[in-house]
TIPANU-832244 format. One record per residue (C-alpha): residue in one letter; chain; x, y, z. Coordinates in Angstrom, 1 decimal, m for minus. Layout:
SITE   res   chain     east    north       up
SITE     a       A        X        Y        Z
...
//
This chain:
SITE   res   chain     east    north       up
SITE     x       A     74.0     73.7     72.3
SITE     x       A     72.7     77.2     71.9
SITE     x       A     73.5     79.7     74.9
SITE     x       A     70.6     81.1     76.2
SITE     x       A     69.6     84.8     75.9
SITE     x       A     70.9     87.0     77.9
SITE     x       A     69.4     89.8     79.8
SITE     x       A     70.5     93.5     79.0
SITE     x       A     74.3     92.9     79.5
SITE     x       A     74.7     96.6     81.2
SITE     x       A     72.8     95.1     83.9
SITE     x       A     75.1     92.2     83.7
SITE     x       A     78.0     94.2     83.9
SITE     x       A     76.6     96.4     87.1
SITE     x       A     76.2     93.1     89.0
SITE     x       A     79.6     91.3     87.7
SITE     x       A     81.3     94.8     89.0
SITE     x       A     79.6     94.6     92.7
SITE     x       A     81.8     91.1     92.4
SITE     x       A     84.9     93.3     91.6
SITE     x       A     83.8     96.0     94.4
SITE     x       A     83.7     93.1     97.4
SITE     x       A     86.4     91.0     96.0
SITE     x       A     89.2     93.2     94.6
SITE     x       A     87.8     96.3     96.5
SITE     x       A     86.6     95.3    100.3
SITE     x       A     88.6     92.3    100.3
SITE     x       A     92.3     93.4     99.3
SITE     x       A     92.4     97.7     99.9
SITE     x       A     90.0     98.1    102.6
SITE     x       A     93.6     97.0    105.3
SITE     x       A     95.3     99.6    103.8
SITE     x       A     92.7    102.0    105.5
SITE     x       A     92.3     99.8    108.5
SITE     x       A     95.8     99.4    108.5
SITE     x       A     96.7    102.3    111.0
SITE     x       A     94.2    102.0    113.9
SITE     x       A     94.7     98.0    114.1
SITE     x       A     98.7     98.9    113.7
SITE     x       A     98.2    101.5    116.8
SITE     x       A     96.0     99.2    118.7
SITE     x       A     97.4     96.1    118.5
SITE     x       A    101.5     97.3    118.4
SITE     x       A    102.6     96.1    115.4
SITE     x       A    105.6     97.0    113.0
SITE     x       A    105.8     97.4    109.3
SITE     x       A    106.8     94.2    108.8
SITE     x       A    103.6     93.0    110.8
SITE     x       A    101.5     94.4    108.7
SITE     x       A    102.9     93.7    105.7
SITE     x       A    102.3     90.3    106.4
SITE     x       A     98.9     90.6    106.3
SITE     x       A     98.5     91.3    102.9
SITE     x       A    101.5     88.8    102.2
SITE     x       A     99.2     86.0    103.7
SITE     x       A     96.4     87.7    101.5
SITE     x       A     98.6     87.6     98.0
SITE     x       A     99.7     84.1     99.6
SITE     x       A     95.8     83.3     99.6
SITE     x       A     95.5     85.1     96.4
SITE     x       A     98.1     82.7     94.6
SITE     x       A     96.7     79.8     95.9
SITE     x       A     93.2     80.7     94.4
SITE     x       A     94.4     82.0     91.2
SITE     x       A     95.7     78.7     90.4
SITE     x       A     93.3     76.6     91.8
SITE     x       A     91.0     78.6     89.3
SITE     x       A     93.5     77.9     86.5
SITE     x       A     92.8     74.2     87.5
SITE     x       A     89.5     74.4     88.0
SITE     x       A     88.0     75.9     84.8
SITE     x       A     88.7     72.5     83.2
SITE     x       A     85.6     71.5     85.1
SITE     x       A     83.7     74.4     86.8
SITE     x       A     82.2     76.7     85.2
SITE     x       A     83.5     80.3     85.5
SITE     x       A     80.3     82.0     86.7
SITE     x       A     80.0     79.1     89.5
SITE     x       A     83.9     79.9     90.5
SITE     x       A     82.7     83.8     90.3
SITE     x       A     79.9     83.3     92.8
SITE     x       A     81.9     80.8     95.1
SITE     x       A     84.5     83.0     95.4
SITE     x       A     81.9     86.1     96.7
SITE     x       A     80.0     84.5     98.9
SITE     x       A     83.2     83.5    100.5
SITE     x       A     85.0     86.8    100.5
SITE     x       A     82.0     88.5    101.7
SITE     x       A     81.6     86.0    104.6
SITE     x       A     85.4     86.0    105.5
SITE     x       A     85.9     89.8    105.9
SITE     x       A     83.4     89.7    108.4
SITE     x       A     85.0     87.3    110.7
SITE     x       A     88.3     89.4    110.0
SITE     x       A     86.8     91.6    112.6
SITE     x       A     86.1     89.1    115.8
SITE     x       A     89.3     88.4    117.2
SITE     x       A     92.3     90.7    117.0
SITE     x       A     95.1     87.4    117.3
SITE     x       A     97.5     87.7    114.8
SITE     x       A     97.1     83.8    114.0
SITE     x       A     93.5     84.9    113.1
SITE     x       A     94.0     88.1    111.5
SITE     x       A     96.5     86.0    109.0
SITE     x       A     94.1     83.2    108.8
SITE     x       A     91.3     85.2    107.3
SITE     x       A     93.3     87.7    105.4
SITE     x       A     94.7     84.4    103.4
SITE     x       A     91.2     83.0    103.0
SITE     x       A     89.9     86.2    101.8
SITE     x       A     92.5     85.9     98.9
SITE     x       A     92.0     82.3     98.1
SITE     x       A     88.2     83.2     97.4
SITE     x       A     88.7     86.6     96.4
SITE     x       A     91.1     85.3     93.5
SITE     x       A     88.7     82.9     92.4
SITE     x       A     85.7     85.1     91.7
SITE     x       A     88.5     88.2     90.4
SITE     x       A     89.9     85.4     88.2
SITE     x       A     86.8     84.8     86.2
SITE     x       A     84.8     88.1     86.3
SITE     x       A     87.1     89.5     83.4
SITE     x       A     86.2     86.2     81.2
SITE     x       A     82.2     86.7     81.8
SITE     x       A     82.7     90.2     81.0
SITE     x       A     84.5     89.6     77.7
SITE     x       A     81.4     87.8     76.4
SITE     x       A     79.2     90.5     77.0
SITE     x       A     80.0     92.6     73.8
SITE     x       A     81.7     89.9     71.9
SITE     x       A     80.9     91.5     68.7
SITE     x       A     81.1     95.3     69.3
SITE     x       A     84.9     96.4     70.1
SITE     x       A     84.6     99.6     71.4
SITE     x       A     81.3     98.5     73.7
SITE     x       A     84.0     95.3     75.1
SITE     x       A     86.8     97.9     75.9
SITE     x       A     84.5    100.2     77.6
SITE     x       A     82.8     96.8     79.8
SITE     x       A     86.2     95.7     80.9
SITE     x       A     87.1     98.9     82.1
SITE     x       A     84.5     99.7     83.6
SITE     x       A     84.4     96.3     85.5
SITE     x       A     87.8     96.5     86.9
SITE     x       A     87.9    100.6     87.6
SITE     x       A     84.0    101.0     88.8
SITE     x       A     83.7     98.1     90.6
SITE     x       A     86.7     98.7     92.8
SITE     x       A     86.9    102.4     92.7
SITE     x       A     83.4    102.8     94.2
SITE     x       A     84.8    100.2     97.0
SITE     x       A     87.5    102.4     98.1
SITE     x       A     84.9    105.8     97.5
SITE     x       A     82.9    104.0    100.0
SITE     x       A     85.6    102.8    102.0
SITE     x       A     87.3    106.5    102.6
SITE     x       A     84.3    107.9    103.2
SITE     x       A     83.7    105.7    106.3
SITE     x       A     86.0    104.1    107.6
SITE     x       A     88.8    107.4    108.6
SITE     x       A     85.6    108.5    110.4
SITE     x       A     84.5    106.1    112.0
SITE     x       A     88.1    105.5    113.5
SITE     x       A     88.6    109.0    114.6
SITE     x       A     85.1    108.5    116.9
SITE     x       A     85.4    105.6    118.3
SITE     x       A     89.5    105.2    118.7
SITE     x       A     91.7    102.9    117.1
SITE     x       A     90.4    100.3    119.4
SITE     x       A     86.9    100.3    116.9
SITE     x       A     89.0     98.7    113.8
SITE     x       A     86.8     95.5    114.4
SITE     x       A     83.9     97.3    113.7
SITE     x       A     85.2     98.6    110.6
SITE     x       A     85.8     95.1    109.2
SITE     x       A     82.2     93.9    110.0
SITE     x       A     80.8     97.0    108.0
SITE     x       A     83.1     96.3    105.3
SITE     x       A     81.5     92.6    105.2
SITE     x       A     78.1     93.9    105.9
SITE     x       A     78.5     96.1    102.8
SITE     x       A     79.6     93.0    101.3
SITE     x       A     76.7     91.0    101.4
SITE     x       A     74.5     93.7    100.8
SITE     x       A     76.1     93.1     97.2
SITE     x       A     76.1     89.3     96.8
SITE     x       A     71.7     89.3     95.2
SITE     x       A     72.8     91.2     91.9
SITE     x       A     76.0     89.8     91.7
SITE     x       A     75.5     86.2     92.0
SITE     x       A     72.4     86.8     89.2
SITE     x       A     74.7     88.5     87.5
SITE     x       A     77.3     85.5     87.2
SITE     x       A     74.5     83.3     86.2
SITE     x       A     73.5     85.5     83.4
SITE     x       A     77.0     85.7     82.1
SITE     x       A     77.6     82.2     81.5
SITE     x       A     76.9     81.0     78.6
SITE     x       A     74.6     77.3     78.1
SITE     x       A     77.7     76.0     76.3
SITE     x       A     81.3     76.6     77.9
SITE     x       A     84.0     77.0     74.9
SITE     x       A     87.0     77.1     77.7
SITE     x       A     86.8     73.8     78.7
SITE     x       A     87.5     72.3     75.0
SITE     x       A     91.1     74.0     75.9
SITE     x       A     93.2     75.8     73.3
SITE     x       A     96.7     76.8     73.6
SITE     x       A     98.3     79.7     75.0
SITE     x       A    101.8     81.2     73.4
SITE     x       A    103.7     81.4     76.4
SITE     x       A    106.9     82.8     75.1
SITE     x       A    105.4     85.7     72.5
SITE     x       A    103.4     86.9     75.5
SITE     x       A    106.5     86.9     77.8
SITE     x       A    106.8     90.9     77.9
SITE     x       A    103.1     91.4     79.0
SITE     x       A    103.2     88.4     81.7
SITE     x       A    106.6     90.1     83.1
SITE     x       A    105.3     93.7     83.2
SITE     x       A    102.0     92.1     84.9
SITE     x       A    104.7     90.7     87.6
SITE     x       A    105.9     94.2     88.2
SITE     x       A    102.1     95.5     88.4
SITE     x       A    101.4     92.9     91.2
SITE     x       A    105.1     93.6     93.2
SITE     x       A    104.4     97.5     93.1
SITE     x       A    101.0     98.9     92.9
SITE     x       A    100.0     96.8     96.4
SITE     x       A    102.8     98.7     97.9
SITE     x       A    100.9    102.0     97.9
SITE     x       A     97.2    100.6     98.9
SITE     x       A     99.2     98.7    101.8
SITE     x       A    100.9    102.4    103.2
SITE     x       A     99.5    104.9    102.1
SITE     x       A     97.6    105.7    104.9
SITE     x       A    100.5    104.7    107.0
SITE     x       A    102.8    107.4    105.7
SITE     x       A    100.1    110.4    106.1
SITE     x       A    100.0    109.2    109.0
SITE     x       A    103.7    109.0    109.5
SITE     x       A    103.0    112.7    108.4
SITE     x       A    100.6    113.6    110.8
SITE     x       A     97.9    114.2    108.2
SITE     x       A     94.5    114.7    109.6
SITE     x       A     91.9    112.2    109.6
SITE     x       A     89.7    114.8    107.1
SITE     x       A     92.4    115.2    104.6
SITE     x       A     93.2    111.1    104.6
SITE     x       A     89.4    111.2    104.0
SITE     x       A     89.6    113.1    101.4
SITE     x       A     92.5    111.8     99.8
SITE     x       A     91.2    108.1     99.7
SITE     x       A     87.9    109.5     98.4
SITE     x       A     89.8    111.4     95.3
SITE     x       A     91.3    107.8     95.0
SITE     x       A     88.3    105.6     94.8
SITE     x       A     86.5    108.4     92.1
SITE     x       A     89.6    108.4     90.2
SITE     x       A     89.3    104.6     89.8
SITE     x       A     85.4    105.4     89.5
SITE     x       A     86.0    107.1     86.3
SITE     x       A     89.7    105.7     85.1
SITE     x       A     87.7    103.6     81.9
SITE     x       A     86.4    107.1     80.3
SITE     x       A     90.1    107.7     80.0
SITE     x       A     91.2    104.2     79.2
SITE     x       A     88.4    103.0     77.0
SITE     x       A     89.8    104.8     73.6
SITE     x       A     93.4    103.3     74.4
SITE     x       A     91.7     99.6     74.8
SITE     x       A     89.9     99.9     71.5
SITE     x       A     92.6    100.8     69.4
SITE     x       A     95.2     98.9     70.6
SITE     x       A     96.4     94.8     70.5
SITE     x       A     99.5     94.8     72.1
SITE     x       A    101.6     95.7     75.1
SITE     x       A    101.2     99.9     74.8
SITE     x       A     98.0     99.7     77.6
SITE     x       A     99.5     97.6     79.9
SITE     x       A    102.9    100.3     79.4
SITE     x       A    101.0    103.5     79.8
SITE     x       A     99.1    102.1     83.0
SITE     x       A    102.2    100.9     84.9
SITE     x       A    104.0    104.3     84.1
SITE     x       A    101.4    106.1     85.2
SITE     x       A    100.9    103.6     88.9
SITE     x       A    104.7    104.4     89.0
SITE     x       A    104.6    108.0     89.0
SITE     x       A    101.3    107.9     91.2
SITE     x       A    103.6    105.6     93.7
SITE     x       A    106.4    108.5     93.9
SITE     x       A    104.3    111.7     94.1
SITE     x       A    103.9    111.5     98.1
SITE     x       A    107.3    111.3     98.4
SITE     x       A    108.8    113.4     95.8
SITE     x       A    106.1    116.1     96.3
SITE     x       A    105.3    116.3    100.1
SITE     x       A    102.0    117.9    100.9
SITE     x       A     98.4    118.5    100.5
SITE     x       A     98.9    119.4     96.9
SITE     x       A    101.9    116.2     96.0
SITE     x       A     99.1    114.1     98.0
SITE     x       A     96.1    115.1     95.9
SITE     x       A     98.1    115.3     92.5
SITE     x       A     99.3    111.2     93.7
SITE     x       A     95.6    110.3     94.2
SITE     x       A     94.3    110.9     90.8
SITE     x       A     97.0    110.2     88.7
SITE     x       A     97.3    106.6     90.7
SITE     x       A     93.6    106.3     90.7
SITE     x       A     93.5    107.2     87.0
SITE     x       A     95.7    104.5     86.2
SITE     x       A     95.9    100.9     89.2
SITE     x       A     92.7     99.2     87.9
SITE     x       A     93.6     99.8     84.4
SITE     x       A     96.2     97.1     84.7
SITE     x       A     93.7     94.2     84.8
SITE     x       A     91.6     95.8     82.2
SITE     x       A     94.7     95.8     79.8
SITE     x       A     95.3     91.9     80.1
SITE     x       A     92.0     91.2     79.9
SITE     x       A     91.9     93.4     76.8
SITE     x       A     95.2     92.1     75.4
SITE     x       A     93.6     88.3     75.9
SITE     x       A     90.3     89.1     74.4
SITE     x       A     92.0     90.8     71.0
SITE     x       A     95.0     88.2     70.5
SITE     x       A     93.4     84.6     71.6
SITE     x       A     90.4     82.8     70.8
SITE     x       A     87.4     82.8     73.3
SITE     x       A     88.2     78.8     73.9
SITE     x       A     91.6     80.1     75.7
SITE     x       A     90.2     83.4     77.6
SITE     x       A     89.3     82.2     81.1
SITE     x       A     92.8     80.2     80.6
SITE     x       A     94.7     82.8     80.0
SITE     x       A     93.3     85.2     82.1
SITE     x       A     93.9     83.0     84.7
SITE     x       A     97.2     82.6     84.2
SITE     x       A     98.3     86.4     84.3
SITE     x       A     96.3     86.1     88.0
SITE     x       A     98.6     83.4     89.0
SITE     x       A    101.8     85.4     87.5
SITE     x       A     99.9     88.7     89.2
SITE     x       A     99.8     86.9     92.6
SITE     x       A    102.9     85.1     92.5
SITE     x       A    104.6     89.0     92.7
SITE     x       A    102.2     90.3     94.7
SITE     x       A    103.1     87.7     97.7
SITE     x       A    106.4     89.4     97.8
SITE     x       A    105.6     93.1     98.0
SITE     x       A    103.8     93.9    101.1
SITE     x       A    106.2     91.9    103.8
SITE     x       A    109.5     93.8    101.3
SITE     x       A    108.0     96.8    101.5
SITE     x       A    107.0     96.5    105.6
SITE     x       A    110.9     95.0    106.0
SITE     x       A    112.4     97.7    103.5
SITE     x       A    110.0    100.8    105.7
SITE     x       A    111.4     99.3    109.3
SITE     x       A    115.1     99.2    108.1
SITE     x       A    114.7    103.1    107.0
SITE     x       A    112.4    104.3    109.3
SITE     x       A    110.0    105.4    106.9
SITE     x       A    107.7    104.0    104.5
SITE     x       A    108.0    106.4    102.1
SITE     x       A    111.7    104.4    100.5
SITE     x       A    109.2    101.4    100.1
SITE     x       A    106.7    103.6     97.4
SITE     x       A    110.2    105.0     95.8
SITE     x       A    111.0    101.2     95.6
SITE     x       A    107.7    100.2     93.9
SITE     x       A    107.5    103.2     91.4
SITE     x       A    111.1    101.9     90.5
SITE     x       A    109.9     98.0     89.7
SITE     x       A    106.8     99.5     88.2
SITE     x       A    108.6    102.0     85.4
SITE     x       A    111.1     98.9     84.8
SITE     x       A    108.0     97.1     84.2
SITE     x       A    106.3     99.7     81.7
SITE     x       A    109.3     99.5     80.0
SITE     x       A    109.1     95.6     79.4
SITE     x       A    105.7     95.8     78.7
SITE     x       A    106.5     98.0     75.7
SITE     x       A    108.1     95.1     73.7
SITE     x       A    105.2     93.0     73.8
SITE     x       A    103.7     92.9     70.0
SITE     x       A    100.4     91.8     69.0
SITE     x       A    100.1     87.9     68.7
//
């Protein structure tokens, strides 16, 4: 069957990374900025609110392999829109009762459909430059940083503020903007999925995956999903630890989100040229120095320094799998394979937050859980090195 034509695939990309922006942007790093006031408000420890995102990277696991499954029979962009509409719909009922039962009901539901559209917007991107290399790199990268770099760009921008007016007690309003702004994205990105998929669907023909050459990139993947949510989780929990005014925790989370913004101009050259596990290397050393900074280098200046060297680096990590698949596999095992580094991803990424909360409520201070997670994410840079090209 011949695929159909497909509209100008920039356009494509824009609406596949408003996708990214609700799913992997609104859906999983908007609590960390939330995180404070509902913490405040409601009396919660560390270990309380680590388990929200636990039951989110619970959720998240569950839909990553539930993709993995699904993709026999589904096609990806159909996953890619189910997934949206649900994540869009589920962070606003995140904000109507404040009941920890329903706070860890929707935060895991918000991962089951947020994996599932995250899962499969890296395999519609892939086929939107299949035949021009340097035009692929730049798309992935731009998918993954853009898409959720402008969440947390919007995110910081509103949601510090609106907290400071209205008290800690307005954190449900906060959700139901971040869903608001959610579904003011669905119309380009669900036309956006459909344009991306193909008429005919190589994927479900199957092909196999080398599990054991690819073992160094899945395990450094691991380490990228146990570390990196450990400083989007707390981050605004130790400034405020720190008594860092709201302006400056503004300001900080803005630097983030354009950091992310522009992170593919920087990665785009390393994508090209390389096949095997150097990206996914450079981007977990540079999450684990980003992780250490606040710590290591207390201040305005340690916080700002953190921002944009973590920023210039966390959304590179699903870029460089994506990239890695795309170079070393045929297109019949991409949405496969890309699936199964988001089940590896979320299976680590369960563990993290609720360690982290545990490991900041033993010490008194969250700042020994981003030490901890800059740790596992060097270790995992390191392992990452060894992967060669298949």
């Amino acid at each position: 069957m011949t695929p159909r034509a497909m509209p100008n695939p920039w356009l494509v990309l824009t609406g596949l990374a408003l996708g990214v922006l609700v799913t992997n942007g609104f859906g999983r790093f908007a609590y960390g900025l939330i995180l404070p006031a509902m913490r405040d408000d409601l009396g919660w420890s560390y270990a309380q609110a680590g388990w929200l995102n636990t039951a989110n990277a619970m959720g998240y696991l569950l839909g990553a392999v539930a993709t993995l499954m699904l993709l026999r029979w589904v096609d990806a962009g159909r996953l890619f829109a189910w997934g949206l509409v649900a994540t869009a719909l589920s962070l606003v009922a995140t904000g109507l009762v404040p009941d920890l039962w329903w706070q860890s009901l929707w935060r895991f539901l918000t991962g089951v459909a947020g994996a599932l559209s995250f899962s499969t917007a890296g395999t519609l991107a892939a086929r939107l430059f299949a035949d021009n290399p340097r035009h692929n790199a730049l798309g992935i990268a731009i998918l993954f940083g853009s898409g959720g770099g402008m969440a947390i760009v919007l995110s910081g921008a509103t949601l510090p503020a609106l907290i400071a007016i209205q008290g800690v007690a307005a954190w449900p309003w906060a959700w139901i903007l971040v869903g608001g702004l959610s579904l003011a994205c669905l119309p380009l990105a669900l036309w956006a999925a459909r344009a991306a998929e193909p008429a005919s669907l190589p994927h479900r023909a199957g092909a196999d995956i080398p599990l054991r050459r690819m073992l160094p990139e899945l395990a450094g993947y691991a380490s990228f999903g146990l570390g990196y949510i450990v400083y989007l989780t707390f981050l605004s929990a130790w400034m405020a630890e720190r008594a860092v005014p709201v302006l400056q925790v503004a300001l900080v989370w803005v630097l983030l989100g354009a950091c992310i913004t522009l992170s593919p101009l920087l990665w785009r050259g390393v994508f090209a040229r390389q096949d095997g596990g150097v990206p996914l290397a450079l981007v977990l050393a540079g999450i684990a120095v980003g992780s250490a900074l606040p710590v290591l280098w207390p201040g305005p200046v340690g916080l700002i320094v953190s921002a944009t060297v973590f920023g210039g680096s966390v959304f590179m990590a699903p870029g460089a799998v994506t990239n890695f698949t795309r170079r070393n596999l045929p297109p019949a095992a991409w949405a496969r394979n890309i699936s199964l580094f988001t089940v590896v991803f979320a299976c680590a990424q369960t563990v993290g937050p609720w360690a982290a909360g545990l490991l900041g409520d033993i010490s008194g201070s969250i700042g020994i859980s981003l030490l901890a997670a800059a740790a596992v994410l060097g270790a995992g840079a390191l392992v990452a090195l060894l992967q060669k090209p298949l």
